[in-house]
C-alpha positions as CSV (number, residue, x, y, z in Angstrom):
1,X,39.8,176.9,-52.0
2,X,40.9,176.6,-48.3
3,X,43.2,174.6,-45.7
4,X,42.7,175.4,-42.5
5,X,44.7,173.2,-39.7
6,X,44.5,172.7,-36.0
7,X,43.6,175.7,-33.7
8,X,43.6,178.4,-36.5
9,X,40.8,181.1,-35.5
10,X,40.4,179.7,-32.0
11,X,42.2,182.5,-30.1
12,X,41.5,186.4,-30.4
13,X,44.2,189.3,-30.9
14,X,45.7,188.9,-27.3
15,X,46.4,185.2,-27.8
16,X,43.9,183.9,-25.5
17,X,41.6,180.7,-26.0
18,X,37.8,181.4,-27.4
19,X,34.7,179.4,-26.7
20,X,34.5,179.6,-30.3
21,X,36.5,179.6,-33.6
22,X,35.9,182.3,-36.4
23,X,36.5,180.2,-39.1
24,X,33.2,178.0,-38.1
25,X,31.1,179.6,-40.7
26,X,33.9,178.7,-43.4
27,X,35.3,174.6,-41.5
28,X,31.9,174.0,-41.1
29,X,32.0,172.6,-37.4
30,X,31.9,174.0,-34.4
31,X,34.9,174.0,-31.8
32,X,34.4,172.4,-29.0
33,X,37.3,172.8,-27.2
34,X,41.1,171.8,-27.4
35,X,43.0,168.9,-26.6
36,X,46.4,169.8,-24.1
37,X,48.7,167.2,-25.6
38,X,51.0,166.9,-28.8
39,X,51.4,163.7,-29.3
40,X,48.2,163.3,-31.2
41,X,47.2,160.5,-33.9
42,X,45.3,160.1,-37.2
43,X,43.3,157.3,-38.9
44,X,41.8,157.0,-41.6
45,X,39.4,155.1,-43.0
46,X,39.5,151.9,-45.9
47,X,35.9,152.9,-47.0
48,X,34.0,156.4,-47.4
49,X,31.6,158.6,-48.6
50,X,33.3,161.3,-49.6
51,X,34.5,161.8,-52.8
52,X,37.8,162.9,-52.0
53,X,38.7,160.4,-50.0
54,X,40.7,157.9,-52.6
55,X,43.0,161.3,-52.8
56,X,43.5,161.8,-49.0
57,X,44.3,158.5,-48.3
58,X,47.4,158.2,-51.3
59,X,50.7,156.9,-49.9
60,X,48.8,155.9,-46.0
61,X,48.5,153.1,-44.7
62,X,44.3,152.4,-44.1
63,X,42.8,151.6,-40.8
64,X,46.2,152.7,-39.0
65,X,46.8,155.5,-36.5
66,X,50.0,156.9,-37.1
67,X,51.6,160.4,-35.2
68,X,50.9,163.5,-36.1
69,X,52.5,166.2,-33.4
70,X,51.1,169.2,-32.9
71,X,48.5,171.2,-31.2
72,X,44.4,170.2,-32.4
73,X,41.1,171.2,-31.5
74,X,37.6,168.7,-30.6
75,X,35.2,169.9,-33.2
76,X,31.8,168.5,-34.1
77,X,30.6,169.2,-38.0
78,X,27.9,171.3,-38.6
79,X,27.4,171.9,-42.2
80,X,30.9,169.9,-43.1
81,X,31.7,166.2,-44.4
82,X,33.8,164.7,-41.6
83,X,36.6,162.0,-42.7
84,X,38.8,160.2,-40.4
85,X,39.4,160.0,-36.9
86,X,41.3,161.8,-34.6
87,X,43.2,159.8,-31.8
88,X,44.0,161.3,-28.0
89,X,47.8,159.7,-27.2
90,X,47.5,157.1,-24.0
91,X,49.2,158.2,-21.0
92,X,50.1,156.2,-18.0
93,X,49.7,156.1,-14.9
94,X,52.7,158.1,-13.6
95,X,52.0,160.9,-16.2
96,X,48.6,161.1,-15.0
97,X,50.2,161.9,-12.1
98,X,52.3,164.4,-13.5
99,X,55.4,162.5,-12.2
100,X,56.6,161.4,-15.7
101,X,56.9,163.6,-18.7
102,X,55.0,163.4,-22.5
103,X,57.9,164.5,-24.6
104,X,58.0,161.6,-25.9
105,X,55.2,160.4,-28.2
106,X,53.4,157.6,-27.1
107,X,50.5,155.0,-29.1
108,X,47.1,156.4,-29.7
109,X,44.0,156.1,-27.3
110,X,40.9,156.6,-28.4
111,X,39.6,159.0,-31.3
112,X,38.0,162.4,-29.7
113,X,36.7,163.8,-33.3
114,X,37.0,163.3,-36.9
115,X,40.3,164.0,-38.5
116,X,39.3,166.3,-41.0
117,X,36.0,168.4,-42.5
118,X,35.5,169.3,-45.9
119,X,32.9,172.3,-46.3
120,X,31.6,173.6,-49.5
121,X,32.0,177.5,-49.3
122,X,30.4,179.3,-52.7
123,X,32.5,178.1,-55.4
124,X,35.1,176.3,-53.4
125,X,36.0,174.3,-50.8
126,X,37.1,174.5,-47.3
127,X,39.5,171.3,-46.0
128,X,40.0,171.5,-42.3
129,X,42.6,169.6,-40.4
130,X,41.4,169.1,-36.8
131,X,44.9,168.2,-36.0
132,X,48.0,170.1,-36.9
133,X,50.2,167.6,-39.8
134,X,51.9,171.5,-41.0
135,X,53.5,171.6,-37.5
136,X,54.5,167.8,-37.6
137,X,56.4,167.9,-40.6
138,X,58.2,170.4,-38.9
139,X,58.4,168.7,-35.9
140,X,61.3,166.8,-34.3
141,X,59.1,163.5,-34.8
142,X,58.5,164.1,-38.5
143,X,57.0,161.0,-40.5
144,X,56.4,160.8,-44.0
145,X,52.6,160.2,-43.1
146,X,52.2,163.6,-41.8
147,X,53.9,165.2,-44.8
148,X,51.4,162.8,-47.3
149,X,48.1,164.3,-45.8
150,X,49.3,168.2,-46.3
151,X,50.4,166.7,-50.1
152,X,47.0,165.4,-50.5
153,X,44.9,167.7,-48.7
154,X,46.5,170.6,-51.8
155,X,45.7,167.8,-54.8
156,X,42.1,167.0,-52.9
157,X,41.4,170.6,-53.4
158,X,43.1,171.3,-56.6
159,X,43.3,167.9,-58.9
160,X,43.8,169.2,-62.1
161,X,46.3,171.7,-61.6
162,X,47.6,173.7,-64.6
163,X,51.4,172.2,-64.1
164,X,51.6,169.2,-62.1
165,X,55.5,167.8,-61.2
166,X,56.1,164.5,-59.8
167,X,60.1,164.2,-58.3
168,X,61.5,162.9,-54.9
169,X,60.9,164.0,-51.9
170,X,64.0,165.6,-51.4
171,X,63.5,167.7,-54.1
172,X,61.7,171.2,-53.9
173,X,60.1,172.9,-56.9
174,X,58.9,176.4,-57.5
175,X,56.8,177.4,-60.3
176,X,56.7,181.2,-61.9
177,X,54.8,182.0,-64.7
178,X,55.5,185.3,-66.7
179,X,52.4,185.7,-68.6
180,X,54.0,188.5,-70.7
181,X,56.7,186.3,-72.7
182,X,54.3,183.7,-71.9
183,X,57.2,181.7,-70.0
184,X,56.9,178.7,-66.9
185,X,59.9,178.6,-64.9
186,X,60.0,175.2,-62.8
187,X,62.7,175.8,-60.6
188,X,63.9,172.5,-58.8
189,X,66.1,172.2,-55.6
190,X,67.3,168.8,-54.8
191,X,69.6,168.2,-52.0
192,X,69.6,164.9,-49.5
193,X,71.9,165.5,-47.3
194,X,74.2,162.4,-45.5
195,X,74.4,161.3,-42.0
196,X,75.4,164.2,-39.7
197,X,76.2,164.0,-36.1
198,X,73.0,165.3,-34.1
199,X,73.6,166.6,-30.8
200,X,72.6,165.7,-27.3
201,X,71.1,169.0,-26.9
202,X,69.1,171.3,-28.5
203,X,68.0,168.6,-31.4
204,X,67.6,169.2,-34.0
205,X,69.3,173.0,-34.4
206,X,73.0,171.4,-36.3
207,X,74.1,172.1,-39.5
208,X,73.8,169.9,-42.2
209,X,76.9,168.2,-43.6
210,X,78.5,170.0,-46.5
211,X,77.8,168.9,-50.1
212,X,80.4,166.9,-51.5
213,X,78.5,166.1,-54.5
214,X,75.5,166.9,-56.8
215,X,72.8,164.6,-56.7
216,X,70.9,162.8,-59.3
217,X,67.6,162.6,-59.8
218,X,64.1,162.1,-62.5
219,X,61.3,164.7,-62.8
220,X,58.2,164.7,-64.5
221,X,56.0,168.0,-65.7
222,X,52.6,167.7,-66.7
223,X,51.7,171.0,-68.3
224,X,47.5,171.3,-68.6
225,X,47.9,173.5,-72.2
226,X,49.7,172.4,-74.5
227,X,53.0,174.5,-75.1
228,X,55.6,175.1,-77.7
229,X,59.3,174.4,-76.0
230,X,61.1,173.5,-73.9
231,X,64.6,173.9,-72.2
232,X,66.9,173.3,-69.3
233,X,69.4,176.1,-67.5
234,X,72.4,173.6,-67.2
235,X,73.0,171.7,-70.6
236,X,74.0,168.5,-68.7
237,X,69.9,168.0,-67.9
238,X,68.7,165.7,-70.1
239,X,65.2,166.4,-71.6
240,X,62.7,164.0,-73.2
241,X,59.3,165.6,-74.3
242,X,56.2,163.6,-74.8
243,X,53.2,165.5,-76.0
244,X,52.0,167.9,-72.9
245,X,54.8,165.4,-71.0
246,X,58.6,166.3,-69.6
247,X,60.6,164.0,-68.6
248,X,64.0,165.1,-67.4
249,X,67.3,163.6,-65.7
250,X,69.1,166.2,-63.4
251,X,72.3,166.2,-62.0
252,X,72.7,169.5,-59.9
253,X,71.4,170.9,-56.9
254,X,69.7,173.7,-58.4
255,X,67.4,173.2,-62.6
256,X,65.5,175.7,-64.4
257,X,62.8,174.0,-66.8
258,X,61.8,177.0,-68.9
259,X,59.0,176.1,-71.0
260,X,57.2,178.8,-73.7
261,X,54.0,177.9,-74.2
């Protein structure tokens, strides 16, 4: 499988704009050009067709537009399932006249292109972000609606995955399988950090405060195959198991699940 977002494959070697992109074969749909502004919007439909679309839509709010900044394309589908809509930000009248600035984000216009593609490619599948949600998360207008479609967008292409972890979304987790001891190593880093001064300038480069103390939080593992143990790095985790279910309370920054199957 395959997530492709925004303008990837629509400029050559030398960093210059094609009439074409050369992913079109694999997005199915065809580039029809690119839209100059960042503060671009998603929608996305109550009802669909497509078969993935309960999965896409988990944690967003239907039939609402809501921000996601970064760079997008206009394509039209060709061989692709289209879901969605992808919104153009209003401008007014002043910034039409290039007397006012766009940094910052103003309410959607109308939609341009569909949201998203989904291509069957051989044994797999292609999901194609017409906009850019990787670069919003990232962005200094970050919403948790941006983050959801790259979170769904992965469990839309993969829905039974071999070790599935539900936590918070402060906390990170990183998953390593030695085949040879026949080990999984969940790794999870959990850190939210408190209020912090952000400067005037050059938002949002500042350091986060410093951690006072370790936080607390719940995690659940779903392992696919069943396995025969489990154990935590730090002995103060505590660990319930429930058939090919873990349920564990940590209270550190840093856990290692280490589970033998």
């Amino acid at each position: 499988n395959l997530l492709v977002t925004g303008l990837s494959g629509c400029y050559n070697s030398m960093g210059q704009l094609q009439p074409n992109s050369d992913l079109e074969g694999l997005i199915g749909a065809q580039f029809k050009g690119r839209l100059t502004t960042l503060d671009n919007h998603v929608r996305l439909p109550a009802t669909s067709g497509l078969e993935e679309a309960k999965i896409l839509r988990e944690g967003i709010r239907p039939d609402w537009h809501f921000l996601v900044k970064g760079y997008a394309g206009i394509f039209a589908p060709t061989t692709a399932q289209p879901f969605g809509e992808l919104m153009k930000p209003h401008r007014t009248v002043r910034q039409l006249q290039g007397k006012e600035g766009t940094d910052w984000p103003l309410s959607a216009d109308t939609p341009v292109c569909p949201a998203l593609f989904l291509n069957s490619v051989g044994k797999g599948k292609v999901l194609m972000f017409t906009g850019s949600p990787d670069y919003a998360t990232g962005s200094e207008h970050a919403i948790s609606e941006a983050r959801y479609l790259l979170r769904n967008a992965v469990r839309a292409l993969n829905p039974h995955p071999r070790v599935r972890i539900t936590a918070p979304a402060t906390v990170e987790s990183v998953v390593t399988d030695d085949p040879t001891t026949r080990t999984l190593r969940i790794h999870l880093l959990g850190y939210n950090s408190p209020p912090q001064t952000i400067p005037a300038h050059d938002r949002p480069f500042v350091l986060p405060a410093v951690i006072e103390e370790a936080p607390l939080f719940r995690v659940q593992v779903e392992v696919a195959e069943p396995f025969l143990s489990v154990r935590a790095a730090n002995k103060k985790t505590r660990i319930t198991r429930k058939v090919s279910r873990i349920e564990a309370v940590v209270e550190d920054v840093h856990e290692v699940l280490v589970v033998r199957y």
